[in-house]
N, C-alpha and C positions, 0 to 999 in steps of 0.2 A: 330581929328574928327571935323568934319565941326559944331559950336555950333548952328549955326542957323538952321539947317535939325534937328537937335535932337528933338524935339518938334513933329516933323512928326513921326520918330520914338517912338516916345511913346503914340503916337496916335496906330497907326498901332501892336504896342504892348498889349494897353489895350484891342483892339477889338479884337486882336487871344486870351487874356488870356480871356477872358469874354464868348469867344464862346466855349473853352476848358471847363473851369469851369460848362458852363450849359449842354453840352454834357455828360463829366461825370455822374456830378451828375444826371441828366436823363436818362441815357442810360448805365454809367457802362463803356464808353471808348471814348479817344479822337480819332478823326475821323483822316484817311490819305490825304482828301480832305482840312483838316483844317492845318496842321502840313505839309505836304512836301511842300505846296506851299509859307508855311509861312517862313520857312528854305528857298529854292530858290528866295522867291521874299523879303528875309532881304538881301541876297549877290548881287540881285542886283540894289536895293534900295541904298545899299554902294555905289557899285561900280559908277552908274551915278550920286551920291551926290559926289562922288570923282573928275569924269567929272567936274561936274559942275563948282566945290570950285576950283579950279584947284590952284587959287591964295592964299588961305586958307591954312597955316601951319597942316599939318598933314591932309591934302584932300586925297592926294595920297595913303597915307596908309586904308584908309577907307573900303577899300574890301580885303587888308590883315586881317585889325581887324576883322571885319563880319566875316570871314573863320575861323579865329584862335579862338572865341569864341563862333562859333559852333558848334568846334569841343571840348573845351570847358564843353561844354553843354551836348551834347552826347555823347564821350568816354565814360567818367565813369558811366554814368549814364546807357549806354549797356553794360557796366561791371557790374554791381549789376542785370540789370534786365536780363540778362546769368543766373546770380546764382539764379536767379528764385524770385528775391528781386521787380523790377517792371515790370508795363507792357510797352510792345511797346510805346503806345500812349505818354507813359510818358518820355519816352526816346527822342522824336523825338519833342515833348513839350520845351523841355528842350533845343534842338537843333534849336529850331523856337526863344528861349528866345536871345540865341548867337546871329545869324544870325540879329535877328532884332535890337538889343541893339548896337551887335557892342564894344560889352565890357566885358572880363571876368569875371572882378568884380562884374558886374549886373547877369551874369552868377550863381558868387557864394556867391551873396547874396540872389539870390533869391533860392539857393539852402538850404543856410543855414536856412532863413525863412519858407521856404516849410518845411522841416522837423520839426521843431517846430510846425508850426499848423499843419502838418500832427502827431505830436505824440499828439497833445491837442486831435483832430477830435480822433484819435484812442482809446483815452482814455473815453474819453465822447460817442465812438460806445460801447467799452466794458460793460462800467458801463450800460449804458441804455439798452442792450442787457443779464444781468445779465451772462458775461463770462470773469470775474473777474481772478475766482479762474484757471477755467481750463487755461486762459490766461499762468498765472504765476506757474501753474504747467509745461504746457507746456514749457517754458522759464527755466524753472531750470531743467528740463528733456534734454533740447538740451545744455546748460550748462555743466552736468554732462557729456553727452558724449563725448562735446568737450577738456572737462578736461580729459576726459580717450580715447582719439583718435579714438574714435567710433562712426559709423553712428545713429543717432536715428534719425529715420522714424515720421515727423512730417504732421501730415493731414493736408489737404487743405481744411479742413469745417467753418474755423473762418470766423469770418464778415469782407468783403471790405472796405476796408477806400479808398474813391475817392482822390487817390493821385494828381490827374488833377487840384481838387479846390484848394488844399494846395502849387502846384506850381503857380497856379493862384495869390492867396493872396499873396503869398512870391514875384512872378513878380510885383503886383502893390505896393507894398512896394520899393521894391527896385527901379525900375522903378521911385516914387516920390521921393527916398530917394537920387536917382545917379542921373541921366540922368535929372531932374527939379531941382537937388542941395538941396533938402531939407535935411537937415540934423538932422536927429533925434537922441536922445542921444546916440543911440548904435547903431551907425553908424559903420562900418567897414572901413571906409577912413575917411582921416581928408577934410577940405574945400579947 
């Protein structure tokens, strides 16, 4: 990866997670004007830092990585939200993170981070929403049927957690933690 372009990229990264995050949280969904171009224009952001670098070890490979950690990004993440786990926006979110980053790792840290503040936000929606109890009924209701191979029929009336801001937090974390080298205690790579 060409080290001196990286800095653009996470330019370019903080302003799609920042425009996700405020779309979300205002509106309840990351926009396809925001996410397909961000995907497209990380592969080819690579690819001409690849041109460029041409003399730069590991130049060449630049719009392989961008590919492979877009896909990265968005495989499983359109495998959970199939099962009806996220939305689109987030998926394609996710796939904008690869694309731009150009790094798995940034991929699945910021996947790891997003989950955590997405269970904090979920936790802090419940309690503040007083749906505590039905939460965790509900939760040992789909428990039991999956212990006894059976469908239980779970409503869709619980409160939205803006999954977009928690992939947002978890990309600028990672984002300073990878790609600027900052390393924080609980880093996921060594230096």
């Amino acid at each position: 990866m060409p080290e001196r372009i990286a800095p653009i990229a996470v330019v370019l990264l903080v302003i799609v997670l920042a425009i996700a995050a405020v779309t979300d949280w205002r509106e309840g969904r990351i926009p396809n004007w925001l996410t397909v171009p961000a995907m497209v224009g990380g592969l080819v952001f690579w690819s001409l830092a690849g041109l460029i670098d041409r003399g730069t070890p590991g130049a060449a490979d630049a719009a392989v990585a961008s590919g492979l950690a877009l896909a990265a990004g968005f495989v499983p993440m359109f495998v959970v939200a199939y099962a009806g786990g996220f939305g689109g926006g987030d998926v394609k979110l996710m796939g904008a993170v690869g694309a731009i980053s150009a790094d798995w790792r940034c991929v699945l840290a910021t996947l790891v981070y997003a989950l955590l503040v997405g269970g904090v936000m979920s936790i802090f929606i419940m309690v503040r929403r007083g749906v505590v109890r039905q939460t965790l009924k509900r939760i040992g209701s789909a428990a039991i049927g999956m212990m006894a191979r059976s469908a239980v029929p779970v409503p869709d009336d619980g409160p939205r957690v803006p999954f977009g801001v928690a992939i947002s937090v978890g990309g600028f974390v990672a984002a300073a933690e990878h790609m600027l080298g900052l390393m924080l205690p609980w880093s996921i790579w060594g230096p």
